[in-house]
Structures are given as structure tokens and as C-alpha cells.
C-alpha positions as CSV (number, residue, x, y, z in Angstrom):
1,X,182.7,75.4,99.6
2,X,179.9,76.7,97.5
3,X,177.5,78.7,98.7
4,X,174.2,80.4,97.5
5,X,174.2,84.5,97.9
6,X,169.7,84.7,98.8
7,X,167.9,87.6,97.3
8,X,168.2,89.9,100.0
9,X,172.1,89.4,99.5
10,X,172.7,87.2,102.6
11,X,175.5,84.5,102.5
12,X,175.2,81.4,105.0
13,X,178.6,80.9,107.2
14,X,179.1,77.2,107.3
15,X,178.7,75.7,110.5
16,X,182.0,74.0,110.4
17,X,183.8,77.1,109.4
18,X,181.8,79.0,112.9
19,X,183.1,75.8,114.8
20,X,186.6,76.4,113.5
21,X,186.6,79.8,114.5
22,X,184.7,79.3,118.0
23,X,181.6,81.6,116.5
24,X,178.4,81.8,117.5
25,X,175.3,84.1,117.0
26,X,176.0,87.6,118.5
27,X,179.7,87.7,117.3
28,X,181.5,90.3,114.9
29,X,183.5,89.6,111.7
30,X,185.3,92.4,109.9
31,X,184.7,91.9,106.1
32,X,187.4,93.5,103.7
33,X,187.1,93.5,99.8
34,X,190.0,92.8,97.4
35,X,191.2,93.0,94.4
36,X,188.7,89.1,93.8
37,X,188.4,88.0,96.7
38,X,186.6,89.0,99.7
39,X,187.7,88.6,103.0
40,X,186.0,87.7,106.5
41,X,187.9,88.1,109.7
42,X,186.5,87.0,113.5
43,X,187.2,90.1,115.6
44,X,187.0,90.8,119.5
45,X,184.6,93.7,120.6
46,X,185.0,95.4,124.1
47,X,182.9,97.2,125.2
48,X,184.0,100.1,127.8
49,X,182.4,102.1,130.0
50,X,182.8,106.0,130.7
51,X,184.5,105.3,134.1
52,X,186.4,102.4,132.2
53,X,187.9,105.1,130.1
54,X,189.1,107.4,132.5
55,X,191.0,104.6,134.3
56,X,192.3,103.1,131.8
57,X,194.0,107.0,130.5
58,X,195.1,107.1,134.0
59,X,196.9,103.3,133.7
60,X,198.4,104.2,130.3
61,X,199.9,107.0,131.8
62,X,201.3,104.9,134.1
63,X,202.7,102.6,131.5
64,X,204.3,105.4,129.8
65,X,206.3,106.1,133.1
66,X,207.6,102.5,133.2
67,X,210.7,102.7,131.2
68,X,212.1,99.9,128.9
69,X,208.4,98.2,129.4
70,X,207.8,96.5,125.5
71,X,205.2,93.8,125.2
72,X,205.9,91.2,122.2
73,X,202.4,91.6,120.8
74,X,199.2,93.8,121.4
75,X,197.4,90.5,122.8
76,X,199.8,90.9,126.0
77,X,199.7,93.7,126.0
78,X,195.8,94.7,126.2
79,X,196.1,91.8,129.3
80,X,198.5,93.6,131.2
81,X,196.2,96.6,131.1
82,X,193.7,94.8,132.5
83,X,195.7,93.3,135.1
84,X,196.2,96.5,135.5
85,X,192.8,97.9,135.8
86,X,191.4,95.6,138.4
């Protein structure tokens, strides 16, 4: 899809591609640059705070004591530590 680059360098998203990836105003994308191409990637911020921190040091400690625990991919587990932290 073509797209127009404005003078103050800004690129419009189209709205099908936001749809697509469930985005909306307020969200983060991770933009890489290649060898030609450049690439935009829909990324997940969470936000922690202080207290947040220290339990979660104290829960991954506790993960590190469970032997033979292995999770098939970060997504599981990031929600067993917050299973955990609840």
C-alpha cells in the first residue's frame, strides 16, 4: 500500500493494518531498519511499580527454587508470574 511520508517525516498507519493488529491511539510499535526495508512491530508495555519490583525479585527467586519448572514460551511464562504475584 502506498503511502505519502508529510514534511515533518510522518507516515500514516492504515486503518486496516491498526485493525489487524488490534491498535489504537496510545499504543507502542518497535521500528527496526534493514538492509531495504524497514520494519514495524506491535509491542506490549508494562508498566511496574517500585513495590511491583521488589515482589516480583522475590517470586523469581521463588521460581528459581522450583526445580525442572520450564515454560514453552516467554508469553506463559510472564502469566505465571503474575499468577504468581497476586
Amino acid at each position: 500500500m502506498l503511502r505519502k511520508i508529510t514534511r515533518n517525516g510522518q507516515l500514516s498507519i492504515p486503518k486496516t493494518f491498526l485493525n489487524h493488529f488490534h491498535l489504537q491511539a496510545g499504543d507502542y510499535v518497535d521500528i527496526e531498519c534493514g538492509a531495504s526495508a524497514i520494519l514495524i512491530k506491535p509491542v506490549t508495555i508494562e508498566e511496574f511499580s517500585p513495590g511491583d519490583y521488589e515482589k516480583l525479585a522475590a517470586k523469581l527467586e521463588q521460581v528459581e527454587e522450583e526445580k525442572g519448572r520450564s515454560f514453552p514460551d516467554s508469553k506463559s511464562a510472564r502469566e505465571h508470574l503474575k499468577k504468581m504475584m497476586k
